[in-house]
C-alpha positions in Angstrom: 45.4 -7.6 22.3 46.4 -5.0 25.0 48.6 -2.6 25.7 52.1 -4.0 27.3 52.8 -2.8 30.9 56.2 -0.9 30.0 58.3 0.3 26.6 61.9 0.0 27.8 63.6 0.6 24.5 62.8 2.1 20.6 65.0 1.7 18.0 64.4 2.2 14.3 66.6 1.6 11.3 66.3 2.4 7.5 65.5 -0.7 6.2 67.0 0.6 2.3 69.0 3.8 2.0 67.1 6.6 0.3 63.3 4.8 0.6 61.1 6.3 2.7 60.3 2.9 5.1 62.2 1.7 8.3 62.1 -1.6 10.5 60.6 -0.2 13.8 62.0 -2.8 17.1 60.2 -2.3 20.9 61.7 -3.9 23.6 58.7 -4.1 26.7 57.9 -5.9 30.0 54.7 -7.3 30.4 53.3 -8.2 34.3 53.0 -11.9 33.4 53.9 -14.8 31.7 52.6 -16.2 28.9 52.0 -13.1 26.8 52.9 -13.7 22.8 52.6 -11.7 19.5 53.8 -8.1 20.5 53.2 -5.7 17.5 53.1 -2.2 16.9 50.3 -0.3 15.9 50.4 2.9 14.2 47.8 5.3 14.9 45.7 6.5 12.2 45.7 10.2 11.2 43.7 11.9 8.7 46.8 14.2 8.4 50.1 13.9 9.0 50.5 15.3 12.2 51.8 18.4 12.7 55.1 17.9 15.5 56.1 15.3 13.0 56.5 12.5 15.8 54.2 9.4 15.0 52.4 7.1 17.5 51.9 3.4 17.7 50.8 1.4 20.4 52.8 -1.7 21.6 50.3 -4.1 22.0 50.5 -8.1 23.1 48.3 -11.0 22.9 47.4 -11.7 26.9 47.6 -15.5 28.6 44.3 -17.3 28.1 44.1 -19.5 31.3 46.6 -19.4 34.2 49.8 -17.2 34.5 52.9 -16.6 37.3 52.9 -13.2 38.3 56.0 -12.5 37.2 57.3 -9.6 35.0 58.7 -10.6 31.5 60.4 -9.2 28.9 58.3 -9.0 25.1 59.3 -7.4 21.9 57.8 -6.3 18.6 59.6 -5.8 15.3 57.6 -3.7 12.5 58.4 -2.3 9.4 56.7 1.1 8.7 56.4 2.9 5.5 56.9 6.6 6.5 53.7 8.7 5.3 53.4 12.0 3.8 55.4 14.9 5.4 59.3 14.7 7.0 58.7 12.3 10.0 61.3 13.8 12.7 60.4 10.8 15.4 58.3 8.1 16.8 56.4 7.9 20.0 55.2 4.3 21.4 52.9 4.1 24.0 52.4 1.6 26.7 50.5 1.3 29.6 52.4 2.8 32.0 54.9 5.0 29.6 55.7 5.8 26.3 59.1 6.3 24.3 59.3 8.9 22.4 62.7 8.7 19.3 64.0 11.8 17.5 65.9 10.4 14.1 68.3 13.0 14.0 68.9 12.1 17.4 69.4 8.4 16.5 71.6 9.3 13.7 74.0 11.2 16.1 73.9 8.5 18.6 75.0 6.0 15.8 77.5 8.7 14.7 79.1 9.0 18.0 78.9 5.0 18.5 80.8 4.6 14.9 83.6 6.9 16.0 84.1 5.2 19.2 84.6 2.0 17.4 
């Protein structure tokens, strides 16, 4: 597995109101084809850490033999229990950039999106 070339968009949902888990989604681009299996890894933390925004790494299986160099899109769904402390965000890292997703932010963005409706 390796890091993807570029996060392009985060988006996390409670998956039940009121439980402390939420489906985690990571649209990418990878700098070839043939890449498979994007997932999300969180880091590991001995304590929750302390600006509340949690890390994973979007990670891909690369193409074993022969691939057209030719950017593609990969995505990763993962469900995430939320660990001790208030989580205010995620952060998912790439290899070129990361995407960093405030929930109150998202809330407002869905807020706003509702009304428009």
């Amino acid at each position: 597995m390796k890091k993807v070339l570029r996060v392009c968009h985060v988006r996390a949902i409670n998956v039940v109101p009121g439980v402390q888990a939420k489906a985690i989604a990571a649209l990418g681009l990878v700098p070839t084809t043939g890449w498979r299996n994007g997932q999300l890894i969180p880091y590991q933390y001995p304590i929750p850490p302390t600006d509340g925004i949690w890390d994973f790494d979007f990670v891909a299986d690369e193409p074993g033999g022969i691939a057209a160099q030719v950017i593609q899109p990969v995505a990763a769904i993962s469900l995430w229990s939320e660990q001790d402390g208030v989580p205010k965000g995620i952060r998912v890292h790439a290899s070129q950039n990361c995407i960093e997703v405030l929930f109150a932010q998202m809330l407002a963005s869905d807020v706003m999106k509702m009304s428009q409706e």
